[in-house]
C-alpha positions as CSV (number, residue, x, y, z in Angstrom):
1,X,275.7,-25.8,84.3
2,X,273.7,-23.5,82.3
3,X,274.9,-23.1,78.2
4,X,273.6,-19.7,79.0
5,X,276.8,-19.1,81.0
6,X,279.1,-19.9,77.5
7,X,277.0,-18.1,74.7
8,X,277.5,-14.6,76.5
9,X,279.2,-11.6,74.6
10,X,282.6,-10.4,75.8
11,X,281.6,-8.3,79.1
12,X,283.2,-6.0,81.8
13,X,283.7,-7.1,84.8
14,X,281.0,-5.2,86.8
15,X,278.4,-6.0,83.5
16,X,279.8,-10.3,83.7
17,X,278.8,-10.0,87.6
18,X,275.5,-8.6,87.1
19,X,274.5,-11.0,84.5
20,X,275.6,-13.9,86.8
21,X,273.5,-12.7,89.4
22,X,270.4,-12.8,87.2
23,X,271.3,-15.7,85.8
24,X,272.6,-17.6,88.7
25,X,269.3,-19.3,89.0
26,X,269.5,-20.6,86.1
27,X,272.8,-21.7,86.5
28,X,272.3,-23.8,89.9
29,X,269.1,-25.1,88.8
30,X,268.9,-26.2,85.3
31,X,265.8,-27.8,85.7
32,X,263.7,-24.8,87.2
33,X,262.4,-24.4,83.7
34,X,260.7,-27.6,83.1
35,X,257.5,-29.0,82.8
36,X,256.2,-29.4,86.9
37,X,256.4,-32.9,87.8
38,X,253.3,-34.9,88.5
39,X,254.9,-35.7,92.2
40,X,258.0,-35.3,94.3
41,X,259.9,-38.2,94.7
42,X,260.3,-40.2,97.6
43,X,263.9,-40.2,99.4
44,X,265.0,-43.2,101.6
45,X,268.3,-41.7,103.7
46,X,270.7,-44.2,104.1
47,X,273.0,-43.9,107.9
48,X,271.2,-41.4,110.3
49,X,274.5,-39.7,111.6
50,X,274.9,-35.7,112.0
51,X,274.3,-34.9,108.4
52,X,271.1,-36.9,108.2
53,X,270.3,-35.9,111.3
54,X,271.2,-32.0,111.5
55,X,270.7,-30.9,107.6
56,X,269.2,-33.5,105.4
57,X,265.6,-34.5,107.2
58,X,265.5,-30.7,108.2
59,X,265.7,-30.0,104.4
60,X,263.8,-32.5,103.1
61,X,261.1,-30.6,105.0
62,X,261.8,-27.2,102.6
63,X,262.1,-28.9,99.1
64,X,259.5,-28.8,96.4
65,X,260.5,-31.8,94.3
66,X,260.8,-34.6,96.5
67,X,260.5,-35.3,100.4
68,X,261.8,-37.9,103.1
69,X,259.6,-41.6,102.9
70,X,262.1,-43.5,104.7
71,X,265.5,-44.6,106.1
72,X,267.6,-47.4,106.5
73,X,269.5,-47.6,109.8
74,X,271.8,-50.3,111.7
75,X,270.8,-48.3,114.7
76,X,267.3,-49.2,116.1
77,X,267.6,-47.4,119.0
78,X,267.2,-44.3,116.6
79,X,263.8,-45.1,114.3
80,X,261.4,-44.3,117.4
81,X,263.0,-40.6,117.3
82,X,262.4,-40.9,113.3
83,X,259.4,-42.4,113.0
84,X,257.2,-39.8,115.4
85,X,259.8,-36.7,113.7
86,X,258.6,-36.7,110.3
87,X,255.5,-39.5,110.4
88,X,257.6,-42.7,108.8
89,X,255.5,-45.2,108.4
90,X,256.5,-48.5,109.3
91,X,256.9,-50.4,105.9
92,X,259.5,-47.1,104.8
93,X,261.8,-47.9,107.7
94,X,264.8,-50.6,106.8
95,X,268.1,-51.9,108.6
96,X,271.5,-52.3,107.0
97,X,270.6,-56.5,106.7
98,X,267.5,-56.0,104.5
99,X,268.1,-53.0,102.5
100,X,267.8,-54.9,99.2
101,X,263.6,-55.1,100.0
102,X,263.8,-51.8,98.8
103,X,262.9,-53.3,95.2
104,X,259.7,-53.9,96.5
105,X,259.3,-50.4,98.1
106,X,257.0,-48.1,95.3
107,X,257.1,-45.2,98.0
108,X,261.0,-45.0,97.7
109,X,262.2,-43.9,94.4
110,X,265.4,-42.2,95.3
111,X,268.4,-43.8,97.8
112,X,271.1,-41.1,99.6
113,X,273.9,-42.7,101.0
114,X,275.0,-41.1,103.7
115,X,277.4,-43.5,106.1
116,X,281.1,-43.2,106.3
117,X,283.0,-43.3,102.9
118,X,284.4,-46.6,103.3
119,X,280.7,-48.2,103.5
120,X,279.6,-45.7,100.1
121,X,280.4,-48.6,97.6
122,X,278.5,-51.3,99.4
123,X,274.6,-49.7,100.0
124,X,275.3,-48.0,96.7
125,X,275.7,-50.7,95.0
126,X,272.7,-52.5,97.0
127,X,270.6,-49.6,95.8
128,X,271.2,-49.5,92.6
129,X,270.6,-53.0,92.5
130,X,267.2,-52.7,94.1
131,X,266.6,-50.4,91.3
132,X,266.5,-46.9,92.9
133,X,268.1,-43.9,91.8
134,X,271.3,-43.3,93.5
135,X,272.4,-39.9,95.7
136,X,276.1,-40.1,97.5
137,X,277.3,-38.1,99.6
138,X,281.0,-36.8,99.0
139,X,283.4,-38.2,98.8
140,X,282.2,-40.8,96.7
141,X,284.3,-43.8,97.4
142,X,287.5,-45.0,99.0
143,X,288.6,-45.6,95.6
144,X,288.4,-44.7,91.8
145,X,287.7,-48.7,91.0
146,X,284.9,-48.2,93.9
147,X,283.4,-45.3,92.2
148,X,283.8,-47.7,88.8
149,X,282.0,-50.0,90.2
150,X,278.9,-47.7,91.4
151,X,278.9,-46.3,88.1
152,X,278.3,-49.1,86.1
153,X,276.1,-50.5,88.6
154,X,273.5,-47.7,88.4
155,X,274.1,-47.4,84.3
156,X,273.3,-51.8,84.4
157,X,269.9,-51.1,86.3
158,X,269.3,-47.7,84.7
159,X,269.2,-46.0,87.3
160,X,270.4,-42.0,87.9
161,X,274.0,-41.7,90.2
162,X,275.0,-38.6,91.8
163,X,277.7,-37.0,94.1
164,X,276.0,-34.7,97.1
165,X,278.3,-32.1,96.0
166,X,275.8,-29.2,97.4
167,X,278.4,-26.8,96.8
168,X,278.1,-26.9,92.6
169,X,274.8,-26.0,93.1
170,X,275.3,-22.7,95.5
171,X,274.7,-19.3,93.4
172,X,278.3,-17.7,94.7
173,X,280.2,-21.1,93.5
174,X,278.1,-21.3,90.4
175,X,279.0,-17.7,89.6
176,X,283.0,-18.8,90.3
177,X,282.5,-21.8,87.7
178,X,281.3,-19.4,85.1
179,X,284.4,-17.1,85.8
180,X,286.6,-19.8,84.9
181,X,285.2,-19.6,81.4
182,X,284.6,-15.8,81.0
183,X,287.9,-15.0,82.6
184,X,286.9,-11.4,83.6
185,X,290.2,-10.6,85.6
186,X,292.1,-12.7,83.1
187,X,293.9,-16.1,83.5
188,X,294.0,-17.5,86.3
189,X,297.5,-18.0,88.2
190,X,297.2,-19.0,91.3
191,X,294.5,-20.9,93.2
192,X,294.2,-20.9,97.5
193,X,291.6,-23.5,99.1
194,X,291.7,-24.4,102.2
195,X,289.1,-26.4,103.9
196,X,289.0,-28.2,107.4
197,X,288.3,-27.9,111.3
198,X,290.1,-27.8,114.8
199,X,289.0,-31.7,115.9
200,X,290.5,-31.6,119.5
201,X,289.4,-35.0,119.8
202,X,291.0,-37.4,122.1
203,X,289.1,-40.6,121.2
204,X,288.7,-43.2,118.1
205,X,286.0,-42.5,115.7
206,X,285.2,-43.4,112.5
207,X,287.4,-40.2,111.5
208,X,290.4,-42.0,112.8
209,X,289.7,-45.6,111.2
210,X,291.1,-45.4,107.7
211,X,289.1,-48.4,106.5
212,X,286.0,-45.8,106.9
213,X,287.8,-43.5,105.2
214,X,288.9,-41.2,108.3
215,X,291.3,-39.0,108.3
216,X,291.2,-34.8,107.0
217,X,292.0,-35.9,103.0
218,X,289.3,-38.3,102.7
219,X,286.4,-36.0,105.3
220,X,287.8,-32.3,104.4
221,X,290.3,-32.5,101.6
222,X,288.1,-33.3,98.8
223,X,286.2,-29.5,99.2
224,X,289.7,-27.9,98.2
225,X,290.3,-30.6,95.8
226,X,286.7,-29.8,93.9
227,X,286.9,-26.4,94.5
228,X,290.0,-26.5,92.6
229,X,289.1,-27.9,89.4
230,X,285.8,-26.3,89.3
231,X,286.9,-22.9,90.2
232,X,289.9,-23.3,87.5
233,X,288.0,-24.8,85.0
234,X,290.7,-27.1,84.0
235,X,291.8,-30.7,85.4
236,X,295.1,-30.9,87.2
237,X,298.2,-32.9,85.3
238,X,300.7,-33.2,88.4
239,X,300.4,-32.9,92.3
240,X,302.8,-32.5,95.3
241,X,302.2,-33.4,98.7
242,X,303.3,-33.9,102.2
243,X,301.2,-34.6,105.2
244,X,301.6,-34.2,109.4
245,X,299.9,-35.8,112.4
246,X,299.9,-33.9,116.0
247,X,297.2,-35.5,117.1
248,X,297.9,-39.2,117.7
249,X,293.7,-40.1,117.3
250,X,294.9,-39.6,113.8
251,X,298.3,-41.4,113.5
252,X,296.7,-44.0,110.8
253,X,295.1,-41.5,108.7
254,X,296.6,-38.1,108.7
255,X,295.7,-35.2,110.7
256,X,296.9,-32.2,108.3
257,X,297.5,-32.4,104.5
258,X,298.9,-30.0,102.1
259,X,298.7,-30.6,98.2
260,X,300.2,-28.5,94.9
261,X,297.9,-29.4,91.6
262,X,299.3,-27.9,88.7
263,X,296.8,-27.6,85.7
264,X,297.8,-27.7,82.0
265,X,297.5,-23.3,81.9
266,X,300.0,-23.2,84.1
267,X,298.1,-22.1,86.9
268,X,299.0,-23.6,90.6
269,X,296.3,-24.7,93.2
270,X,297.8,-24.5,96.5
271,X,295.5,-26.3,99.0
272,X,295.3,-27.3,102.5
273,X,293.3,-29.3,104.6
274,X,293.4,-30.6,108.2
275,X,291.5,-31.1,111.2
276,X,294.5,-28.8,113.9
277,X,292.9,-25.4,112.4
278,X,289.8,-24.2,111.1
279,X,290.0,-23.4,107.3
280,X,287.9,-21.7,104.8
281,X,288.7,-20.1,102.0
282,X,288.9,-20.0,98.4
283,X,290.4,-17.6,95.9
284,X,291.4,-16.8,92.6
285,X,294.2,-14.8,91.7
286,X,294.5,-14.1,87.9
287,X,296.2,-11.6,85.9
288,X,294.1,-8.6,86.3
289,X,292.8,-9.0,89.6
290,X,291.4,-12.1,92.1
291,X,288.3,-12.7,93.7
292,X,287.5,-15.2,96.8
293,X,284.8,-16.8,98.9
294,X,285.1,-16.5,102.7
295,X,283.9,-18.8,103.4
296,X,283.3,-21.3,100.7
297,X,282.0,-24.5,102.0
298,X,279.9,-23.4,104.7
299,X,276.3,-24.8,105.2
300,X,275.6,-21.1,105.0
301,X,276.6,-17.7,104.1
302,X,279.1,-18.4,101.7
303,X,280.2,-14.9,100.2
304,X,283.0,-13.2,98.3
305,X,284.7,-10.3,96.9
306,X,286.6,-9.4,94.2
307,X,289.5,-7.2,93.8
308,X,287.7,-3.9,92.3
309,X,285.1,-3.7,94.6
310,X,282.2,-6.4,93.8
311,X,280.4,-8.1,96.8
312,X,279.2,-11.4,96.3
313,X,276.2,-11.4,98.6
314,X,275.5,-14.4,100.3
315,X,272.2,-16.5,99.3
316,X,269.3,-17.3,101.7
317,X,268.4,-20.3,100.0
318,X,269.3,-23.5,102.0
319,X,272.0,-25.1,100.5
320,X,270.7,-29.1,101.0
321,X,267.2,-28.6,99.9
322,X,268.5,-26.3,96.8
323,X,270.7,-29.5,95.5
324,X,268.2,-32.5,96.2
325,X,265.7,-30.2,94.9
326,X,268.2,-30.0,91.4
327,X,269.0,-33.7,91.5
328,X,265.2,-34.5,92.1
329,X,264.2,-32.1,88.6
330,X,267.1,-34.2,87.0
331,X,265.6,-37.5,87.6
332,X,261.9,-36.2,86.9
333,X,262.7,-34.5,83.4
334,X,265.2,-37.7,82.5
335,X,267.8,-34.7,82.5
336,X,272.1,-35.2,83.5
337,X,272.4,-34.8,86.9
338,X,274.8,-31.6,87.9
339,X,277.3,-33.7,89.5
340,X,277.5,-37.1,88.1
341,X,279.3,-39.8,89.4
342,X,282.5,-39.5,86.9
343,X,282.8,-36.2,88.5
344,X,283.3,-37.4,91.7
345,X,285.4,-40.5,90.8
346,X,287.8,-37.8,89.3
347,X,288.4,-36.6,92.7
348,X,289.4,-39.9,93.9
349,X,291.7,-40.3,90.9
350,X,293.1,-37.3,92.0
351,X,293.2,-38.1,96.0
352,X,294.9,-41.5,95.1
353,X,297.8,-39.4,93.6
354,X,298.0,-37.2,96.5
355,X,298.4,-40.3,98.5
356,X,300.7,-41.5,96.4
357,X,302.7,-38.6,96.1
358,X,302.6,-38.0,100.2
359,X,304.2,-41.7,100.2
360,X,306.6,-41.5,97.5
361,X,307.9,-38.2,98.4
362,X,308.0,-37.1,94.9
363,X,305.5,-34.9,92.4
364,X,303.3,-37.6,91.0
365,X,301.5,-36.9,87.6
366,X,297.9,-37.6,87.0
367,X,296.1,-39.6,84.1
């Protein structure tokens, strides 16, 4: 995030709102103001699921600072479809059992990870090893000693690591982040997210195998979780949970999962996350007012409000190609990342206390 955003003069509300609108570009991109690259980079995506499928390749088609060379698949029946799409050559395209020839790949520089969490630590690892750069999707791990383990993998090879957190890098959330610091309603009391989806499904998927890391905390829960500590500013001390299953696809990993975090302010994030309902919303309610995003985590269209009046207009921008575009300038200008991977092992420190206050029945405290 922008200094910019912490060296501002006390404002009013309306006047802090105004000046995060101008500067919100700044803010989600803090590379936009260095020197142009000599080339975009080249971006291998690893697992060619939905989110490959449906918003990354389509994506990679929009951004400025790097593009899609090739993939990496344990499906062949899929690489025709790829190949003809968006002109893979042959050399580019990889399967799960040879991955590690990516070392001698000079048209790959970057690797996104995009299987199911329980497989994140493995082709991480693999691709950091072949000496890549390292993008993973959320969460990042099954584990905080699995996000460990990627970390100082990439830092041993030298290599950048970050989280495919796209929602740090979208204007409206940015502008949230910055409130946290500027406090323009006041302190915050009380936080509400709520993330998740009405499933309906009737048969096992990788969703319902907890070794994948199925299951509404793991696929859903962590956009609350985030949203929590970035939109508070502050990292929680203590959670309480409790968890419910209708839906017996989901017996082994939870269906519906409601979590407490209370931060050292004093301030309470109430969050919810599930796969029986659909859920979207975030909001701050502080001592002078509140403000919200409904919805928050959408792939688009993500706007808000705030108690006297202000709309937070949705951007245009598309949100995929806005953050691989920011973590391409990061690697080019030899800049921090905007989500690094200790932000994203923090999560998991914090899911593994939700779990373990779920189990225990009791509030759990964290660190």
């Amino acid at each position: 995030m922008s200094n910019t955003f912490y060296s501002l003069p006390p404002l009013n509300r309306r006047q802090l709102l105004k000046t995060l609108g101008v500067l919100g570009l700044a803010g989600a991109a803090p590379g936009l103001w260095a020197a142009t690259p000599r080339r975009r980079l080249g971006v291998a995506l690893v697992g060619l699921g939905y989110y490959s499928r449906d918003l990354l390749a389509p994506a990679l088609q929009l951004t400025q600072h790097c593009y899609l060379a090739g993939i990496v698949t344990g499906s062949p029946d899929k690489i025709p479809h790829w190949q003809a799409t968006y002109n893979i050559p042959e050399r580019n395209v990889y399967h799960y059992g040879n991955m590690h020839e990516l070392a001698n790949n000079p048209d790959i520089d970057v690797v996104y990870v995009v299987t199911p969490t329980g497989l994140h630590q493995h082709f991480s690892v693999i691709a950091a090893n072949a000496g890549k750069h390292v993008w993973c999707e959320k969460p990042m791990a099954m584990t905080a000693s699995e996000c460990q383990t990627i970390i100082d993998t990439c830092r041993k090879n030298k290599v950048q690591l970050t989280v495919g957190y796209r929602m740090q890098h979208e204007p409206n959330t940015r502008r949230l982040m910055a409130m946290a610091r500027e406090k323009p309603y006041g302190n915050i009391r009380d936080i509400i997210a709520e993330a998740g989806y009405r499933s309906g499904s009737t048969s096992h998927h990788w969703r319902a195998d907890p070794k994948l890391g199925g299951g509404a905390l793991y696929d859903m829960g962590v956009y609350p979780l985030n949203a929590a500590r970035y939109t508070s500013g502050e990292e929680p001390i203590a959670v309480s949970a409790r968890q419910e299953t209708q839906n017996p696809v989901y017996a082994q990993v939870g269906e519906t999962t409601w979590f407490d975090l209370e931060f050292p302010s004093g301030a309470i994030a109430k969050c919810l996350t599930g796969y029986d309902r659909n859920l979207n919303t975030l909001r701050a309610n502080c001592e002078k007012g509140w403000y919200e995003l409904v919805p928050f985590q959408s792939y688009s269209n993500v706007q808000g409000r705030t108690s006297d009046g202000i709309t937070l207009k949705p951007s245009p921008e598309n949100q995929q190609a806005r953050q691989m575009d920011n973590d391409a300038l990061a690697i080019i200008n030899n800049t921090a990342p905007l989500v690094p991977g200790e932000n994203g092992k923090q999560d998991i420190v914090i899911l593994e206390a939700v779990l373990k206050a779920i189990t225990e029945k009791k509030k759990v405290r964290i660190g």
